[in-house]
Rosetta silent file (secondary structure, phi, psi, omega in degrees, C-alpha in Angstrom):
SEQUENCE: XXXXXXXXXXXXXXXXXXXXXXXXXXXXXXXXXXXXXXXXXXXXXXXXXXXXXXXXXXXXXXXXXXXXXXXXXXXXXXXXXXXXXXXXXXXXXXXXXXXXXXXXXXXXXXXXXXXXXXXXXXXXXXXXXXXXXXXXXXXXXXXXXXXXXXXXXXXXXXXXXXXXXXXXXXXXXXXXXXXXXXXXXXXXXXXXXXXXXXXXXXXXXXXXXXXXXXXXXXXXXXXXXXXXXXXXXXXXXXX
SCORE:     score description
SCORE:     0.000 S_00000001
   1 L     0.000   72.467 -177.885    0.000    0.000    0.000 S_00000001
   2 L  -135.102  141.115  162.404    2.416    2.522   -1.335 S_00000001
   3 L    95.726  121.090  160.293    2.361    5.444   -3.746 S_00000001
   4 L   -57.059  166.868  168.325   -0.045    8.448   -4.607 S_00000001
   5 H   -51.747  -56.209 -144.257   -1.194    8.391   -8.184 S_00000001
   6 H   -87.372  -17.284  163.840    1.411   10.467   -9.540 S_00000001
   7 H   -64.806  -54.008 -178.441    4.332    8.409   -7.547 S_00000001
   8 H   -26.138  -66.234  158.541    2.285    5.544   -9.081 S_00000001
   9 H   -56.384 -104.288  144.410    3.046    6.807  -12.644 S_00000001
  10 H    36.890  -62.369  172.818    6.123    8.227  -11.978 S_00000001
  11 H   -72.929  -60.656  163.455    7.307    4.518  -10.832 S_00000001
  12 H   -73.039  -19.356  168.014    5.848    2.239  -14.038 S_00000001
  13 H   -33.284  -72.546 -148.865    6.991    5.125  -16.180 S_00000001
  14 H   -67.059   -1.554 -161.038   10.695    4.486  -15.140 S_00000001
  15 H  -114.687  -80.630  110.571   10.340    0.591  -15.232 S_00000001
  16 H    31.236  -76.472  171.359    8.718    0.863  -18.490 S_00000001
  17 H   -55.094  -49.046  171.961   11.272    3.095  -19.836 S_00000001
  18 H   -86.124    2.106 -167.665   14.330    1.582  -18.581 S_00000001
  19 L  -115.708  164.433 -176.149   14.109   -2.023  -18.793 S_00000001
  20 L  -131.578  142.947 -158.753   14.553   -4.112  -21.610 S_00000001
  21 L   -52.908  127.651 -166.907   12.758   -6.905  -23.175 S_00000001
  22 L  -138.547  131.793  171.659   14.662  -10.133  -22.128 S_00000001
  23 L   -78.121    7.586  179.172   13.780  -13.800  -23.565 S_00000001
  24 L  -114.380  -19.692 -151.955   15.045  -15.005  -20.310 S_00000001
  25 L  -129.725   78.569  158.940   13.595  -13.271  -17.688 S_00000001
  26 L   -64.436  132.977 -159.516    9.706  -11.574  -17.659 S_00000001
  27 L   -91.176  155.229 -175.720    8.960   -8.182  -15.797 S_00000001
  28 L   177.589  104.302  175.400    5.615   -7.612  -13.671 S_00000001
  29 L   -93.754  125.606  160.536    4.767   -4.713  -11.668 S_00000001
  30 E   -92.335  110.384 -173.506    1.484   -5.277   -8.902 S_00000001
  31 L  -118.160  155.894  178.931   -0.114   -2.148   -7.841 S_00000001
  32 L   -48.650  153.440 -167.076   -2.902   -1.201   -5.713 S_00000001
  33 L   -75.138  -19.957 -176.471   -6.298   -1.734   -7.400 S_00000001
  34 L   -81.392   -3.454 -169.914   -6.972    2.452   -7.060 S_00000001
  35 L  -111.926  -46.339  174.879   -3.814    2.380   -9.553 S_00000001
  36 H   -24.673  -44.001 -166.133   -4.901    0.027  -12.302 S_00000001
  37 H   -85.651  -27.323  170.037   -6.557    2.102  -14.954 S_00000001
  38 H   -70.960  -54.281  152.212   -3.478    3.963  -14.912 S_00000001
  39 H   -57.179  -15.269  169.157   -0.653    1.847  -15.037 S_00000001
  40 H   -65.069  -44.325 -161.001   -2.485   -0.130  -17.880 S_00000001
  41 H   -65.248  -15.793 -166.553   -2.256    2.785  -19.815 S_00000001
  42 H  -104.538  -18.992  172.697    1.331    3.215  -19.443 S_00000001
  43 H   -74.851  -30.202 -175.278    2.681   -0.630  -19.927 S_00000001
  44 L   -35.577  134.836 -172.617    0.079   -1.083  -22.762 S_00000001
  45 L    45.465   43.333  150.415    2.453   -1.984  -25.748 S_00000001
  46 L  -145.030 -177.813 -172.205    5.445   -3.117  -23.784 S_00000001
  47 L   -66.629  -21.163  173.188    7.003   -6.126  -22.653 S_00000001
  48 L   -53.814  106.566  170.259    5.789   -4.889  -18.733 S_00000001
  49 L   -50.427 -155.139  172.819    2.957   -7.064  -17.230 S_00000001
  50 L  -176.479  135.112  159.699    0.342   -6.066  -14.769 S_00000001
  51 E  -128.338  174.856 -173.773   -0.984   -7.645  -11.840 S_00000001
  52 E  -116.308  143.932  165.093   -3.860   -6.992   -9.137 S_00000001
  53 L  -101.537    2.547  168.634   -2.364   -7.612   -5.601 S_00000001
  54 L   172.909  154.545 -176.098   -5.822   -9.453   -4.690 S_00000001
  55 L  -138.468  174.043  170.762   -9.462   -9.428   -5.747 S_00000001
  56 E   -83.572  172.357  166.518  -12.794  -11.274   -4.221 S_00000001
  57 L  -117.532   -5.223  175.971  -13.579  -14.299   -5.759 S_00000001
  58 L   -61.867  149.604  155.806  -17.614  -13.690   -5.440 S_00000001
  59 L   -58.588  -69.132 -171.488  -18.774  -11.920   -9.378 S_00000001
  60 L  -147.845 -163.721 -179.396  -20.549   -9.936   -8.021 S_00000001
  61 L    94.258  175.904 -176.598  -23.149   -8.819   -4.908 S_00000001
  62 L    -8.466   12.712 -109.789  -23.009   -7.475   -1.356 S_00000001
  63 L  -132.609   41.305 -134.716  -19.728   -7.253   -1.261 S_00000001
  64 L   -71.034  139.293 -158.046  -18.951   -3.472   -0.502 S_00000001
  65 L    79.357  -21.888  158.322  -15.294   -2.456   -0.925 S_00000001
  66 L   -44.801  170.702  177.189  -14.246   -5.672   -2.351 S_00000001
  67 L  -134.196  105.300  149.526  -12.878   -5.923   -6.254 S_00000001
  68 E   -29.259   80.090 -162.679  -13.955   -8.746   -8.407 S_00000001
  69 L   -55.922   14.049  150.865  -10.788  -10.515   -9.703 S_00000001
  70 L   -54.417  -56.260 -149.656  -13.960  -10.525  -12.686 S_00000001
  71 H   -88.786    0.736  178.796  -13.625   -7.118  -13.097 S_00000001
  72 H  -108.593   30.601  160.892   -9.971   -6.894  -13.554 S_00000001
  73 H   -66.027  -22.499 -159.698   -9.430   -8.109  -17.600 S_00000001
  74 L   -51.843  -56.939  177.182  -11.113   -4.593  -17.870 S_00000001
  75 L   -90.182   39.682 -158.615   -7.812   -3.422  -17.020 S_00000001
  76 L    17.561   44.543 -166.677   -5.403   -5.702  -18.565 S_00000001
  77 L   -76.949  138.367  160.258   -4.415   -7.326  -15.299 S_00000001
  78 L  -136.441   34.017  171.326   -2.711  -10.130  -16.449 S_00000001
  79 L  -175.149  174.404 -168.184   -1.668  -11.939  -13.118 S_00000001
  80 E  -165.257  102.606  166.580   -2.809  -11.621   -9.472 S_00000001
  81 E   -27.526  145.497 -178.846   -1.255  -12.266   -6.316 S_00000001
  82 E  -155.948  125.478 -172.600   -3.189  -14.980   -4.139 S_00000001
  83 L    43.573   45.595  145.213   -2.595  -15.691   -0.392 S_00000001
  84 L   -29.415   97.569 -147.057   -0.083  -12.970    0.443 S_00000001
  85 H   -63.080  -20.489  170.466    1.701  -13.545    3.700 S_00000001
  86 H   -58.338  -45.594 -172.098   -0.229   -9.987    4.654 S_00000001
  87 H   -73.363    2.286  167.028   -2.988  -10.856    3.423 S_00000001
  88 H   -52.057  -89.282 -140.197   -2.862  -13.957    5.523 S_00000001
  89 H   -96.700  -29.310 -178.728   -1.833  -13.099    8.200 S_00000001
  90 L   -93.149  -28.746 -158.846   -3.224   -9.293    8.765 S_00000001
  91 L  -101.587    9.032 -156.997   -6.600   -9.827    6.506 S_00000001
  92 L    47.477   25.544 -170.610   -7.600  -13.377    7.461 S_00000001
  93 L   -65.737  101.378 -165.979   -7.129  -14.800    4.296 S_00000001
  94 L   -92.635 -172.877 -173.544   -7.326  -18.798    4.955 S_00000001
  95 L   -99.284   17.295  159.049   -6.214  -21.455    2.918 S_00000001
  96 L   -87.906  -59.302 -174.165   -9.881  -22.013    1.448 S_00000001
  97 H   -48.910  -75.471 -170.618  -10.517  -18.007    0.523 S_00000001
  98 H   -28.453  -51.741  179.746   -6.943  -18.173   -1.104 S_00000001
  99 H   -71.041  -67.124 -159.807   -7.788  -21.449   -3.080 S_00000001
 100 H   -64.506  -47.858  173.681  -11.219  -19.864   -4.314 S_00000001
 101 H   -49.812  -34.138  106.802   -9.355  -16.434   -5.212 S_00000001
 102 H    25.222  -84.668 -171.657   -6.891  -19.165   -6.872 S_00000001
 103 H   -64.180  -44.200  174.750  -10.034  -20.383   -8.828 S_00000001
 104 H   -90.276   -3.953  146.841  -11.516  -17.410   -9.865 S_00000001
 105 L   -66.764  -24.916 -163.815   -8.562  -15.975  -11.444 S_00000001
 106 L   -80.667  -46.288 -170.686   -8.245  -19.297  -13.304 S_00000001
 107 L  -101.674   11.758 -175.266  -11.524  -18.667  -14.637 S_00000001
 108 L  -105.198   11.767 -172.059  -11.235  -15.050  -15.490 S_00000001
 109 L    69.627   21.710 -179.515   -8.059  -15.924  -17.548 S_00000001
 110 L   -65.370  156.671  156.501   -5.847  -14.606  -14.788 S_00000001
 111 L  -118.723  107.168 -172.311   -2.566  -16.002  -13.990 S_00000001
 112 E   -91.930  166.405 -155.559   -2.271  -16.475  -10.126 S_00000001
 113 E  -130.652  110.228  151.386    0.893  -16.275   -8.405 S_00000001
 114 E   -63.978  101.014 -176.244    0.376  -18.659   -5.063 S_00000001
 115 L   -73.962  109.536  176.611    1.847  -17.154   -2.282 S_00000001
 116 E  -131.768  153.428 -166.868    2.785  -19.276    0.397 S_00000001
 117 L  -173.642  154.117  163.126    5.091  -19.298    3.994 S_00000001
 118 L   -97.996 -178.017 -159.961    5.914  -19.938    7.197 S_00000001
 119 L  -102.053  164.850  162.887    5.718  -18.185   10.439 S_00000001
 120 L   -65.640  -67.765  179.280    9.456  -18.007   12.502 S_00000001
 121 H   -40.460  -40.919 -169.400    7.622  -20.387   15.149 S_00000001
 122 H   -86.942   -0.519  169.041    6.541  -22.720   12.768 S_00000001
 123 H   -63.279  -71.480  175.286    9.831  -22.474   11.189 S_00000001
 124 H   -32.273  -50.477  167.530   11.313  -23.331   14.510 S_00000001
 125 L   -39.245  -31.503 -146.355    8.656  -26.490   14.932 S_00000001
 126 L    76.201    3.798 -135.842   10.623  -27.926   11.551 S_00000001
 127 L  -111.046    6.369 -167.592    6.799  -27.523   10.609 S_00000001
 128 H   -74.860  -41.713 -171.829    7.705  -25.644    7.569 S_00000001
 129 H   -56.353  -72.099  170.919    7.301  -28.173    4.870 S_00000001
 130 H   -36.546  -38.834 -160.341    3.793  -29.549    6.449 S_00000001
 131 H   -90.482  -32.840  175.314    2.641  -25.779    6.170 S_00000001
 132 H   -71.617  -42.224  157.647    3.450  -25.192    2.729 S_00000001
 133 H   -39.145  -30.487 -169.741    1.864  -28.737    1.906 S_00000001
 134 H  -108.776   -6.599 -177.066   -1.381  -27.779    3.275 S_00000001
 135 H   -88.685  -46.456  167.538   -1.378  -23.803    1.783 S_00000001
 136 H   -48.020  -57.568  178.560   -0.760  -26.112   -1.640 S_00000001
 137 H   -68.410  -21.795 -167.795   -3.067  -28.927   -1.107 S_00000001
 138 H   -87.612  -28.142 -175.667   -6.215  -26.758   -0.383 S_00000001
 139 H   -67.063  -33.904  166.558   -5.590  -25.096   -3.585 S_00000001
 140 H   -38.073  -63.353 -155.088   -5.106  -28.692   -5.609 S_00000001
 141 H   -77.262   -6.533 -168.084   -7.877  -29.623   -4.017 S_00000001
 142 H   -91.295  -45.869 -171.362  -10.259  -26.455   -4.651 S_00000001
 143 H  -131.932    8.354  153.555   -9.130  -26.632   -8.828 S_00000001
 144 L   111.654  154.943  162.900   -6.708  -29.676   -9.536 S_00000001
 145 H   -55.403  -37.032  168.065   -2.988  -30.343  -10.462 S_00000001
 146 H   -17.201  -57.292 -172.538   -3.733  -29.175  -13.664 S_00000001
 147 H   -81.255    3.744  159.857   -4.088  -25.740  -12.921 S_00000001
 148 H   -68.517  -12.613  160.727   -0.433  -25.386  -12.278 S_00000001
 149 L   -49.408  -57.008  153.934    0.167  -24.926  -15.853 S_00000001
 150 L  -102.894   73.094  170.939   -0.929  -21.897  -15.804 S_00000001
 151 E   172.808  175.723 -137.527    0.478  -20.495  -12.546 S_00000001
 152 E  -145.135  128.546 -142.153    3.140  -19.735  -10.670 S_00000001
 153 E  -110.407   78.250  171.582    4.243  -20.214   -6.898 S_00000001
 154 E   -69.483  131.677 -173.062    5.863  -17.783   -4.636 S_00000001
 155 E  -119.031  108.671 -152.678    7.421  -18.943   -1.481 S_00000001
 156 L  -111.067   52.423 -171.407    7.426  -16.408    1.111 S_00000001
 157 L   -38.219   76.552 -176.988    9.212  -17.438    4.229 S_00000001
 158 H   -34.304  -48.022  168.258    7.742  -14.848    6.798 S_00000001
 159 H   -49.439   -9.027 -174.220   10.276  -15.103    9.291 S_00000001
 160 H  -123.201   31.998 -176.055   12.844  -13.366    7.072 S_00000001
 161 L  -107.814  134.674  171.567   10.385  -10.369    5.804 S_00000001
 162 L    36.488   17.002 -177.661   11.212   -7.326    7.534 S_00000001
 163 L  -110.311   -5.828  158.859   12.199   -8.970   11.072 S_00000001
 164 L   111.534  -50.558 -169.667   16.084   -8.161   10.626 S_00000001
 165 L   -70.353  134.534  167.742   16.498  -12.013   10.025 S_00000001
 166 L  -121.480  148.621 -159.413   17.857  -13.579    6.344 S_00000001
 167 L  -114.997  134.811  159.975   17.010  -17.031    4.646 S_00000001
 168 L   -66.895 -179.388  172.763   20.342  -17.810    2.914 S_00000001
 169 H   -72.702  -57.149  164.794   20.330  -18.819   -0.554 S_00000001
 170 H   -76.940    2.149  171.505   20.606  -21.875    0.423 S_00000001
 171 H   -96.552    0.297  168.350   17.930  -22.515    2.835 S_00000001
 172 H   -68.015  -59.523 -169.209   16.041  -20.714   -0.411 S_00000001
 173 H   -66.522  -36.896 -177.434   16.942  -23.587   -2.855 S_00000001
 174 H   -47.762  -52.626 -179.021   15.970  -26.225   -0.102 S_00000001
 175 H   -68.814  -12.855 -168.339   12.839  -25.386    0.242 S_00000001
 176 H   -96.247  -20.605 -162.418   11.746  -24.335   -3.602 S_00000001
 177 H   -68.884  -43.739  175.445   13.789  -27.751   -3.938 S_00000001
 178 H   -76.501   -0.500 -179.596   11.540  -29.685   -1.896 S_00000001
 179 H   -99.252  -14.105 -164.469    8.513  -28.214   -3.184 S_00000001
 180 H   -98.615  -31.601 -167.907    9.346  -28.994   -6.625 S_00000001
 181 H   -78.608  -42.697 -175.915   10.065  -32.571   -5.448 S_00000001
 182 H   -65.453  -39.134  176.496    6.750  -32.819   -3.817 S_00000001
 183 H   -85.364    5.225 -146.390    4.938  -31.801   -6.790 S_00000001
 184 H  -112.373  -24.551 -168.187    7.028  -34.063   -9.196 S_00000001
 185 L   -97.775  -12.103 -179.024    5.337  -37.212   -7.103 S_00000001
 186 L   -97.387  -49.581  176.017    1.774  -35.428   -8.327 S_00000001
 187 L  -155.214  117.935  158.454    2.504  -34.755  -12.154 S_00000001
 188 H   -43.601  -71.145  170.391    6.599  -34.810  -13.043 S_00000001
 189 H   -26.206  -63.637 -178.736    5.653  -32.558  -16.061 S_00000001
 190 H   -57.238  -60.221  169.969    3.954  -29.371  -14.037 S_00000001
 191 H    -6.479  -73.240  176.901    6.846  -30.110  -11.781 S_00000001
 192 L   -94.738   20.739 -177.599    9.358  -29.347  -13.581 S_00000001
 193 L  -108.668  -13.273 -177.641    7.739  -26.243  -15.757 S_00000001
 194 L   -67.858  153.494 -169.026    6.739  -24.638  -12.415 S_00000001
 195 L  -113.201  148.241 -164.794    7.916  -21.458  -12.040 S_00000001
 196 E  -160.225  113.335  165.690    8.605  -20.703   -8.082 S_00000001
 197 E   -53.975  148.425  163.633    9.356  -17.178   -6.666 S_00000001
 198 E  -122.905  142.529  174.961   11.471  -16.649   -3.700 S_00000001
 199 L  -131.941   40.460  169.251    9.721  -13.487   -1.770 S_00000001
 200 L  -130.109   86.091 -172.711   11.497  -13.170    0.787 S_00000001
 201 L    59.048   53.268 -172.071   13.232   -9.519    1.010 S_00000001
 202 L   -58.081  143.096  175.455   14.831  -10.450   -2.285 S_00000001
 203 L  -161.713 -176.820 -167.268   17.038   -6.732   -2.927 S_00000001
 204 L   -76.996  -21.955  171.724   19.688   -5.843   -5.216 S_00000001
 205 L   -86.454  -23.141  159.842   22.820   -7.135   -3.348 S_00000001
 206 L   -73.019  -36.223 -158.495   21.134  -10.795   -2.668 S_00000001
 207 H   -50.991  -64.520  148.926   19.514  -11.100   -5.867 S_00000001
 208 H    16.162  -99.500  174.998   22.604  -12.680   -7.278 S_00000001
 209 H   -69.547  -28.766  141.469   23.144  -15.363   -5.470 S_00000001
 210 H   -43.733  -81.789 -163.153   19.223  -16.201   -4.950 S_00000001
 211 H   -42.312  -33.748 -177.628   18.669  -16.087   -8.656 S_00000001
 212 L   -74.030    5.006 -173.917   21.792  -18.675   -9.529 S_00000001
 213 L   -77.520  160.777 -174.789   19.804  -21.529   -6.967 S_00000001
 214 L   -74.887  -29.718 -175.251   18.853  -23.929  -10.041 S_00000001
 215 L   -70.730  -12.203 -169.308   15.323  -24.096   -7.614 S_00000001
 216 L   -91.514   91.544 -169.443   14.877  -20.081   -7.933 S_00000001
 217 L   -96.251    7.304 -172.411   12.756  -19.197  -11.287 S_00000001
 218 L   158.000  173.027  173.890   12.231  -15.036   -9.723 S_00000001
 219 E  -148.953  152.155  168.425   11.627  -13.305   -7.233 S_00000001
 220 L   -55.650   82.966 -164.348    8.345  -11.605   -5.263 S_00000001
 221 L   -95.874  131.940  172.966   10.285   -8.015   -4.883 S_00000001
 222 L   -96.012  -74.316 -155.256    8.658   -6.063   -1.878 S_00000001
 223 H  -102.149  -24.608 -179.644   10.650   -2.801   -0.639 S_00000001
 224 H   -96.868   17.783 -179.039   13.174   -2.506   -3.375 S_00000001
 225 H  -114.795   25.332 -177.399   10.654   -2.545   -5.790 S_00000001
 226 L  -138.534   33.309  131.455    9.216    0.959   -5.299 S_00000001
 227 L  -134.215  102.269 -168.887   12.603    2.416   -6.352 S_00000001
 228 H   -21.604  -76.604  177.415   12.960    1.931  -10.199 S_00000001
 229 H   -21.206  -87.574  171.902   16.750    1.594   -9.679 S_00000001
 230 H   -32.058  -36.497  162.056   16.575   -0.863   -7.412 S_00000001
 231 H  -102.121   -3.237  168.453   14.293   -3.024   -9.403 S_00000001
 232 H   -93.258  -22.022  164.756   15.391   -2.677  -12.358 S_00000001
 233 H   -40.513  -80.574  171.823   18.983   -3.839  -10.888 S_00000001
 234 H   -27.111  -73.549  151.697   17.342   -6.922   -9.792 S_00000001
 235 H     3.686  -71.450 -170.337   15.654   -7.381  -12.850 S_00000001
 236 H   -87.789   -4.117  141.655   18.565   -7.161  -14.872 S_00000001
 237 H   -47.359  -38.720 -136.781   20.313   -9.802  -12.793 S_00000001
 238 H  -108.795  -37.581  175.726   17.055  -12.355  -13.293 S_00000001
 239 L   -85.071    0.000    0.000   17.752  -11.547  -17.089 S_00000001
């Protein structure tokens, strides 16, 4: 929840302007939903994506202050964040709502980005694995293995967002490693085409050494990604 309109602009201008089209690597800025009609207009005819950071998953009805991930093809959203660790953890976003938000991007021709993470405690338990298995399984289970073709996984290790604390690169690849392994015993194909984010305070002097894990297809960028510089560094690592 950052940026006036005119920062808003200001920011996909320079991202937009500066970055360049790479066959290895695709770009995707998510902006607040009060930001959409604008930033389509300025990525419209480039290589820059658009996402929604979350929608309802009802069409329509009672719903007042929600956004219809319906209503956002309007606005060439072409991807959408789904179980956020905020939106988790601050908005009560369970692993059913997430799996239906999940679903109704799926059917609005959305591409969701699954967020999923642990807590430090449940880190601590060893419990980490079990918890990404079950933020994963409700979504399987809401729309199928299937729908991992088209979508994409972020893994968002709470404990190391903004708490001071860092997940090494290599406690990165373990975990995208074992998730990749886990899905490889469900369909070996999706398995190995999934693409799986690391989101956890990914910045331009880590990015490096994150991006080279073989298990690391991108990264989730939070705080360095609302200075152009900074994200387009990153970026141009990823490419």
């Amino acid at each position: 929840m950052n940026c006036s309109r005119s920062e808003a602009i200001q920011l996909a201008s320079a991202v937009v302007a500066s970055s360049q089209a790479s066959e290895n690597a695709d770009i995707l800025i998510c902006v607040p939903a009060i930001h959409l009609a604008d930033i389509s207009k300025i990525v419209a005819n480039s290589h820059v994506k658009l996402g929604a950071q979350d929608g309802f998953w009802q069409e329509s009805g009672a719903f007042t202050g929600e956004i219809s991930i319906k209503m956002l093809p309007d606005y060439q959203v072409d991807y959408l964040l789904t179980g956020h660790s905020e939106r988790r953890q601050l908005f009560g976003d369970d692993n059913k709502v997430v799996a239906r938000k999940f679903a109704a991007a799926l059917a609005s021709g959305i591409h969701p980005i699954l967020c999923i993470g642990e807590t430090l405690q449940q880190r601590e338990a060893n419990d980490t694995f079990a918890v990404l298995k079950q933020q994963c399984e409700a979504v399987i289970d809401e729309v199928g293995i299937e729908a991992f073709k088209q979508a994409s996984i972020a893994y968002e290790p709470i404990w190391a967002i903004g708490t001071g604390k860092t997940a090494t690169p290599e406690q990165a690849q373990e975990v995208h490693n074992e998730l990749r392994q886990w899905f490889a015993g469900l369909n070996e194909e999706i398995a190995q085409g999934l693409q799986i984010l690391y989101g956890g305070s990914m910045n331009a002097d880590n990015a490096e050494q994150l991006l080279t894990q073989n298990d690391v297809n991108g990264g989730l960028i939070g705080g360095a990604s609302l200075k152009a510089d900074d994200f387009l560094n990153i970026y141009s690592v990823a490419g």
